[in-house]
C-alpha positions in Angstrom: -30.9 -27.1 -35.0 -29.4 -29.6 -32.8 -26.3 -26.7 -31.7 -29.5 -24.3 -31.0 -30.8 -27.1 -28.6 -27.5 -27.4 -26.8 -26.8 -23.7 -26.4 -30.4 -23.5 -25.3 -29.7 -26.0 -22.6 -26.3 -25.1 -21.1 -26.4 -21.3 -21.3 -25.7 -19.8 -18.0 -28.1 -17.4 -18.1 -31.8 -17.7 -17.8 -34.3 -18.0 -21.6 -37.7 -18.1 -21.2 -39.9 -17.8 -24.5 -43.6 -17.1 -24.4 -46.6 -16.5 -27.2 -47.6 -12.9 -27.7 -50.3 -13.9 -25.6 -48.2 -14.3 -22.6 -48.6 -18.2 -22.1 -45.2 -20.2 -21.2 -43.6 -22.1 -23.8 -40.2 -23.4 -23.2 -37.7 -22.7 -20.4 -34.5 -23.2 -20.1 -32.4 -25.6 -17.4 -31.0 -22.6 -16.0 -34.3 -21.1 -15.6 -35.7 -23.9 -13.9 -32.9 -24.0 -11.5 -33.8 -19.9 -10.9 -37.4 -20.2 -10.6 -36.9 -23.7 -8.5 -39.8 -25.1 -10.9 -39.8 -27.4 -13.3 -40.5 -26.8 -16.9 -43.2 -29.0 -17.2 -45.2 -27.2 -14.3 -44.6 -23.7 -16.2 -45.4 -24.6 -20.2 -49.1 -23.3 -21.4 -49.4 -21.2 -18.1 -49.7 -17.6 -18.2 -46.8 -15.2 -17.2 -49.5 -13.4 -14.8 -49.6 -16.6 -13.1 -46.0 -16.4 -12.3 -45.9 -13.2 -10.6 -49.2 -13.9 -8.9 -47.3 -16.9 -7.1 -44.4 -14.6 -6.5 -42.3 -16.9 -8.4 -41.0 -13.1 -10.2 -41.7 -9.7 -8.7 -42.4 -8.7 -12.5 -42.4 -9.8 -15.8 -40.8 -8.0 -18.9 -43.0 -10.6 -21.3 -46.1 -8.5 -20.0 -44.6 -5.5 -20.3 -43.0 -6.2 -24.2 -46.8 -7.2 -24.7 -48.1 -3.9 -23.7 -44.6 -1.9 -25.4 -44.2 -4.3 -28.6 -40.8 -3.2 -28.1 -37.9 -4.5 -26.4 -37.2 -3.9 -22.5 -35.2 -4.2 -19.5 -36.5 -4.3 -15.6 -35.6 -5.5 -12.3 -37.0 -7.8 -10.6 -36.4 -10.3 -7.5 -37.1 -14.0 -8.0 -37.6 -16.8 -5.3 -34.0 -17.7 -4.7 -33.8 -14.2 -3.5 -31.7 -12.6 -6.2 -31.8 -9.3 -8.2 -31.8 -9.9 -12.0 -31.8 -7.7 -15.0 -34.6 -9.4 -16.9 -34.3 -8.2 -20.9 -37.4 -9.2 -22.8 -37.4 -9.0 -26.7 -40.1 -9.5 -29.3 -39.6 -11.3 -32.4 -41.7 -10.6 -35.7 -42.0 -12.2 -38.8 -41.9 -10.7 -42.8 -45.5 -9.6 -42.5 -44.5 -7.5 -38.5 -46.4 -10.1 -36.6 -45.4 -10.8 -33.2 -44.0 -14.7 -33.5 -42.9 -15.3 -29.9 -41.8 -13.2 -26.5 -38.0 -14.2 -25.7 -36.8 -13.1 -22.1 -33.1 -13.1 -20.6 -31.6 -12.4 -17.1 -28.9 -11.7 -15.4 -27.5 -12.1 -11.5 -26.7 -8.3 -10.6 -27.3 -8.8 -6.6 -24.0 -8.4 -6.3 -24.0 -5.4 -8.5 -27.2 -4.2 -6.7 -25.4 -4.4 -2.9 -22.7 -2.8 -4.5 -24.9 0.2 -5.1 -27.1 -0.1 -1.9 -23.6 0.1 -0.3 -22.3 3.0 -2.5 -25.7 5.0 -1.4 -25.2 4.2 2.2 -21.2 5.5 1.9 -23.0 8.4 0.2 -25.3 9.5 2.7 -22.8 8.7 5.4 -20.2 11.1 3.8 -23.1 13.6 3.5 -24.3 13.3 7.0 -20.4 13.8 8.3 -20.3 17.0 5.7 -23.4 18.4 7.4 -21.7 17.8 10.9 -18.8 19.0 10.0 -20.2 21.9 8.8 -22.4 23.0 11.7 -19.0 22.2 13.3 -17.5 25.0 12.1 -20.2 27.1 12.3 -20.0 26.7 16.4 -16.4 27.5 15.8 -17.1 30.8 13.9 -19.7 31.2 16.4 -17.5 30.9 19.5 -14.9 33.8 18.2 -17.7 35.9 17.3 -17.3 35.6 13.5 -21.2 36.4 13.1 -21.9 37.2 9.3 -24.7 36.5 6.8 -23.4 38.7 3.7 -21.3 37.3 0.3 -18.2 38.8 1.5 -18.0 37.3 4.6 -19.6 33.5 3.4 -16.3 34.0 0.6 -14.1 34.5 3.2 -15.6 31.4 5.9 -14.9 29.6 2.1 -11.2 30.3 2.3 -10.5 29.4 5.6 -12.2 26.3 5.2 -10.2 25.6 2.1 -6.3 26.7 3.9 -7.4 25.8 7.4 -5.5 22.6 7.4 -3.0 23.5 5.2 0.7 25.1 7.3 0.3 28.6 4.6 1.2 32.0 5.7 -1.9 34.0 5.8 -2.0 37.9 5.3 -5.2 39.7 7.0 -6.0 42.9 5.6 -8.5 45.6 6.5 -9.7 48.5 8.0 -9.3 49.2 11.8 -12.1 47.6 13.5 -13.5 44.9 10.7 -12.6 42.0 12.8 -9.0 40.8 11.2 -8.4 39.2 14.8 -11.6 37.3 14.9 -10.4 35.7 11.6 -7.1 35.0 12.4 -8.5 33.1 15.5 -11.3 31.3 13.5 -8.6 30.2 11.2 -6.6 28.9 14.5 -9.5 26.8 16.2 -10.7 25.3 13.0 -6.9 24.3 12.4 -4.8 20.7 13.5 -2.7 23.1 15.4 -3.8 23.0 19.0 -0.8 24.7 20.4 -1.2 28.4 21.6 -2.7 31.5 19.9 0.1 33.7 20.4 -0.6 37.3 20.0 2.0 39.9 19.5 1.2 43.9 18.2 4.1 44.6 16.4 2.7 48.7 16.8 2.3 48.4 20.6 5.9 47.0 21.6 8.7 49.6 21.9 11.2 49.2 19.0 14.0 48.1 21.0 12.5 45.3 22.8 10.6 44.0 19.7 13.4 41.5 18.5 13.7 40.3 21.6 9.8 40.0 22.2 9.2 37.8 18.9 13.1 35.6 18.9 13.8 35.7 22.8 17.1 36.0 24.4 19.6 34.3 26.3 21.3 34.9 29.6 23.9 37.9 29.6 21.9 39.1 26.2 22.1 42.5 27.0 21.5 44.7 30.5 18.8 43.5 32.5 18.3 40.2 30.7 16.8 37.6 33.0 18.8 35.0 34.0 18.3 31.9 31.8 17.0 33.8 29.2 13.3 34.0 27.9 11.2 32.6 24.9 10.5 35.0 22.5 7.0 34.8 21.1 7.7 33.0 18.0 8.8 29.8 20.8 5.6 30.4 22.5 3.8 29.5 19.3 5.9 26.2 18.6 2.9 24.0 17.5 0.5 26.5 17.0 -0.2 29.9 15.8 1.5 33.0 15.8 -0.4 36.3 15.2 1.7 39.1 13.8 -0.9 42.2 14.5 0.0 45.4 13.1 2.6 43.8 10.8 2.9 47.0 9.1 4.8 48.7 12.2 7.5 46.1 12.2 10.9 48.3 11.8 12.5 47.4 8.7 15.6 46.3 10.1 13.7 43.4 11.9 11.9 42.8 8.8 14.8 40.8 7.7 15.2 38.4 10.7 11.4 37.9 10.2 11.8 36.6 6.8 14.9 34.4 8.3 12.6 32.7 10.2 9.7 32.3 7.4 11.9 30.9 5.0 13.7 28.3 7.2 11.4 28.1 10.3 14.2 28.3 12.4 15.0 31.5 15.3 18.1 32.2 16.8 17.8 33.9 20.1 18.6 37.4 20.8 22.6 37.0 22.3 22.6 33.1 20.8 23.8 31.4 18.7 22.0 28.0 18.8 19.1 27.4 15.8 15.5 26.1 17.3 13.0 24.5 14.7 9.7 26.1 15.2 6.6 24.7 14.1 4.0 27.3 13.9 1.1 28.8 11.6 2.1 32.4 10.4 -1.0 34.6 10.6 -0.4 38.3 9.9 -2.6 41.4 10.0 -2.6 45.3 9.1 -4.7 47.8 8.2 -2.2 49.7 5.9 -1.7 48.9 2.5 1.6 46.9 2.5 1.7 47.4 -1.4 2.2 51.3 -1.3 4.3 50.8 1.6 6.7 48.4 -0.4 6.7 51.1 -3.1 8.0 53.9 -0.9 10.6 51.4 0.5 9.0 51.2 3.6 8.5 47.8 3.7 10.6 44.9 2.1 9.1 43.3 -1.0 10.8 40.2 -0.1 9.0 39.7 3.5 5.5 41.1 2.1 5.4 38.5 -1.1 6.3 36.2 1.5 3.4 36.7 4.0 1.4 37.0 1.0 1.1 33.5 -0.1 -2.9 33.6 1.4 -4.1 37.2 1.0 -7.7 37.7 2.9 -9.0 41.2 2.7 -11.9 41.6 5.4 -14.3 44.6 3.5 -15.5 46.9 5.9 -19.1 47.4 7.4 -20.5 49.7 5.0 -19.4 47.4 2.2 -21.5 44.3 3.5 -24.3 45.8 5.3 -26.0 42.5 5.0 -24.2 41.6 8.6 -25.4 44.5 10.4 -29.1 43.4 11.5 -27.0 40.2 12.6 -24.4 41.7 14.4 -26.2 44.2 16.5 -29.0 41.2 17.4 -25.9 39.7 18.7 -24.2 41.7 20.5 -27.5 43.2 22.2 -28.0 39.6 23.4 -24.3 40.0 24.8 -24.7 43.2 26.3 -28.0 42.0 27.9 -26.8 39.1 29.4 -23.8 41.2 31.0 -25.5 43.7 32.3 -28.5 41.3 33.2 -31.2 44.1 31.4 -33.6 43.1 28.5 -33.4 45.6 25.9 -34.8 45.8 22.7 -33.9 47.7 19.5 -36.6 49.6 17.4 -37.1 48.5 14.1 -36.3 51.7 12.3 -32.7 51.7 14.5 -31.8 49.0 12.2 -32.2 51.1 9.1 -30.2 54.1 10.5 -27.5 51.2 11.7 -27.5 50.5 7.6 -27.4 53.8 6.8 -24.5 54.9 8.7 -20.8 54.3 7.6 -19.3 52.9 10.8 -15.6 54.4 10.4 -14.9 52.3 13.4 -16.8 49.2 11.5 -17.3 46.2 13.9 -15.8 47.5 17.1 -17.8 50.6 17.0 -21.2 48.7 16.3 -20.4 46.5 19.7 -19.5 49.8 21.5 -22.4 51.8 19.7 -25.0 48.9 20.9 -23.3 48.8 24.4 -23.3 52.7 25.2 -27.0 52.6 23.7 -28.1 49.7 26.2 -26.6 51.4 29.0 -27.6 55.0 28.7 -31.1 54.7 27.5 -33.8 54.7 29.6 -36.3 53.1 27.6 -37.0 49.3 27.3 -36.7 49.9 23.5 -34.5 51.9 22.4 -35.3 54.3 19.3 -33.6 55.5 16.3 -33.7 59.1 17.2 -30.8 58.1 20.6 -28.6 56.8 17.7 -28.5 59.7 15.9 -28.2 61.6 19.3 -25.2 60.0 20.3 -23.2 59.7 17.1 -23.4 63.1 16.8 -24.6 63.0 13.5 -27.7 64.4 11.7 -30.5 61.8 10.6 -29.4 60.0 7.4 -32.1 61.5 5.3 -30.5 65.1 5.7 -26.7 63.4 4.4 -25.0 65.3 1.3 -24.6 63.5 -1.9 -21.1 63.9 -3.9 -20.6 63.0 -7.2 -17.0 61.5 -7.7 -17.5 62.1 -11.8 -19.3 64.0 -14.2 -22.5 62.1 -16.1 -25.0 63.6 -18.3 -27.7 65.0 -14.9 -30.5 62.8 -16.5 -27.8 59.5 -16.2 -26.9 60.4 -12.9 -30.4 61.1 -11.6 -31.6 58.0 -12.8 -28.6 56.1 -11.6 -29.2 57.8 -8.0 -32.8 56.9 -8.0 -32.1 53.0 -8.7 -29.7 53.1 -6.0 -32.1 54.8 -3.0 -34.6 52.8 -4.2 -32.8 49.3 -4.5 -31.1 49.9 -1.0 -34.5 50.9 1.1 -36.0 48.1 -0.4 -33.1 45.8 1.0 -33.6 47.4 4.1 -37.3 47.5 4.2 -37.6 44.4 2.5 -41.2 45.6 1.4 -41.7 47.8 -2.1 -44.5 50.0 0.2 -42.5 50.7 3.3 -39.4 51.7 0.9 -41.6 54.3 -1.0 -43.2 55.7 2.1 -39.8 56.2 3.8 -38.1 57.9 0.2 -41.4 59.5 -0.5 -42.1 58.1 -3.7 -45.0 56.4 -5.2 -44.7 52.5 -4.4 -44.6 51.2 -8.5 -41.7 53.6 -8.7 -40.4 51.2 -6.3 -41.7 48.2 -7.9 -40.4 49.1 -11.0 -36.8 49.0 -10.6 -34.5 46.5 -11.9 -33.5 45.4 -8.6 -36.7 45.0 -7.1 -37.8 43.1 -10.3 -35.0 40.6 -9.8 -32.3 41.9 -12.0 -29.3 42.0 -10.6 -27.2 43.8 -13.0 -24.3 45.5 -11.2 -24.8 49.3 -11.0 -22.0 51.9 -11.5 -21.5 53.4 -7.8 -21.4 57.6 -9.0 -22.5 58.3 -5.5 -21.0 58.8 -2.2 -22.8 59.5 1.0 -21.5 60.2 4.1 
């Protein structure tokens, strides 16, 4: 008994017994030193008494007498620490409730540490959340306006490479915006030199190696004196946009790859090597793959400039950005032209409807030619059609690519009409007056019920 007495008196941690009543009986030094009272002053009052006083914020006795089980809580005490407090019930033979014993430990330490751990947290957060309205300016500012999956996948990629020196391959129809990706990728990057821009299609064959490497003096007839700096120079801490990458002449395909694999040029009639420093950003809107098959193309050079492939899907694929897109550049074309033109609402559903061969370019020179030549404050859906030179969507051909059982293919057709007014309408009546269907054949689709199991495309309109 006498060891119990000394551990009771020199352990470093704070014991405090009670009755199951909740009245004080015996503290410990520790305790007293905690509490800054005296043990005397606390035996035969009631725990209550202590948290009335604000000698504790709370009191684990109380709550063991109200659980009969054991428990932990916080709980701040007048020498302003945090403490774990652990309160434990003891029973006898016959399951009665002998006496209340209570620990605690210091944890302000641990409790700051947390507090400060929270505070890093929501800091980080808050810089995340700048950052990323950040870049949104910056996808903003090249005109990278999008709202669909596609595009949000592809903002996701060039967040993930944007500050990491890969070679980037942009792929795509004419038109999709492979440009306005490339120079996203170059204002969100470290890289702050130029953006330099060169169309390997657009530059005459023979002045193309001397266009990208540059040349010195005497290079060849009518070479400047002192030479030039080829475009590949020009990017030297920055980025350099190989447009049309598909048009580069195979014989300059090699000293391309030269200069990819060891960063280094030689200029045309040189013999000197210059370290470059530059991003790698090309585009085309040929398929490089078939083109490397026929021997068009050198495998080596294409798996090279293939390291980050980002295919930009054209309009019709991610009609999701259309509504966006002409709201933006109306607003453009408006504050050009100083007019205020509106766009009808059912405009927008022929916009979706149409296939846009020319994709993004030919929806900003669509919405332009519209703002100009119509009349109207508001301009209608039936102008559209007019000068596209196209009959109203409704009256379009269907062709099936494969042959279904009729009753598969009708039902297949009907989903997809019905699904795709309804994303267009974004209302189950106005998508069964517009296919002239009753609205709970609307309703009753998959799609519209929140399914969203892929369907087989059988169907192409055009």
């Amino acid at each position: 008994m006498e060891h119990h007495e000394k551990v009771f008196e020199f352990f470093e941690e704070e014991i405090f017994i009670s009755s199951p009543q909740g009245y004080v009986l015996r503290i410990n030094p520790e305790a007293e030193k905690v509490m800054g009272v005296k043990a005397e002053d606390l035996v035969g009052r009631h725990v209550s008494e202590l948290v009335k006083n604000k000698i504790i914020s709370s009191s684990s006795t109380l709550e063991v007498i109200k659980q009969r089980r054991k428990v932990n809580i916080l709980q701040n005490v007048r020498d302003g620490t945090s403490r774990l407090s652990t309160g434990v019930p003891v029973f006898n033979e016959q399951g009665e409730m002998q006496f209340i014993l209570c620990t605690s430990k210091d944890i302000t330490e641990l409790v700051n540490l947390r507090k400060e751990l929270e505070e890093k947290e929501n800091e980080i957060k808050q810089k995340n959340e700048e950052l990323s309205l950040l870049q949104e300016e910056v996808f903003a500012q090249v005109n990278f306006i999008s709202k669909s999956p596609e595009m949000k996948q592809i903002k996701q990629t060039i967040n993930k490479i944007v500050d990491m020196d890969l070679t980037v391959l942009i792929q795509g129809e004419t038109g999709v915006g492979k440009e306005v990706v490339a120079k996203t990728i170059y204002n969100l990057s470290k890289k702050k030199g130029s953006f330099v821009k060169i169309n390997c299609g657009l530059i005459p064959k023979d002045l193309l190696d001397s266009e990208l490497f540059g040349y010195e003096t005497g290079a060849f007839t009518g070479a400047k004196k002192g030479g030039k700096l080829g475009k590949i120079e020009l990017a030297h801490k920055g980025t350099l946009f190989l447009d049309e990458i598909g048009e580069m002449p195979y014989d300059l395909q090699v000293k391309l790859l030269d200069f990819l694999q060891d960063s280094q040029i030689t200029r045309v009639g040189g013999t000197k090597k210059i370290k470059i420093d530059a991003r790698i950003i090309a585009a085309t809107n040929r398929n490089l793959q078939e083109m490397v098959n026929k021997g068009t193309f050198r495998k080596d050079l294409y798996y090279r400039l293939n390291i980050i492939p980002i295919n930009v899907p054209p309009l019709r694929e991610r009609i999701d950005d259309i509504p966006i897109l002409a709201e933006y550049f109306l607003k453009k074309v408006n504050a050009r032209y100083q007019i205020k033109k509106k766009l009808d609402t059912d405009i927008i559903a022929n916009f979706m409807r149409y296939s846009w061969p020319g994709n993004v370019r030919e929806l900003e020179h669509v919405i332009e030619r519209l703002t100009i030549m119509s009349d109207a404050a508001i301009i209608s859906s039936e102008y559209f059609q007019t000068i596209i030179g196209v009959e109203a969507p409704a009256s379009a051909k269907i062709i099936c690519t494969e042959i279904i059982p009729y009753k598969h293919a009708k039902r297949e057709l009907e989903q997809q009409l019905v699904t795709k007014a309804y994303k267009v309408y974004k209302s189950t009546y106005k998508a069964a007056e517009v296919l002239g269907i009753d609205q709970s054949t609307v309703v009753n689709q998959p799609g519209i019920q929140g399914s969203h199991k892929d369907v087989i495309c059988i169907c192409t309109k055009y």
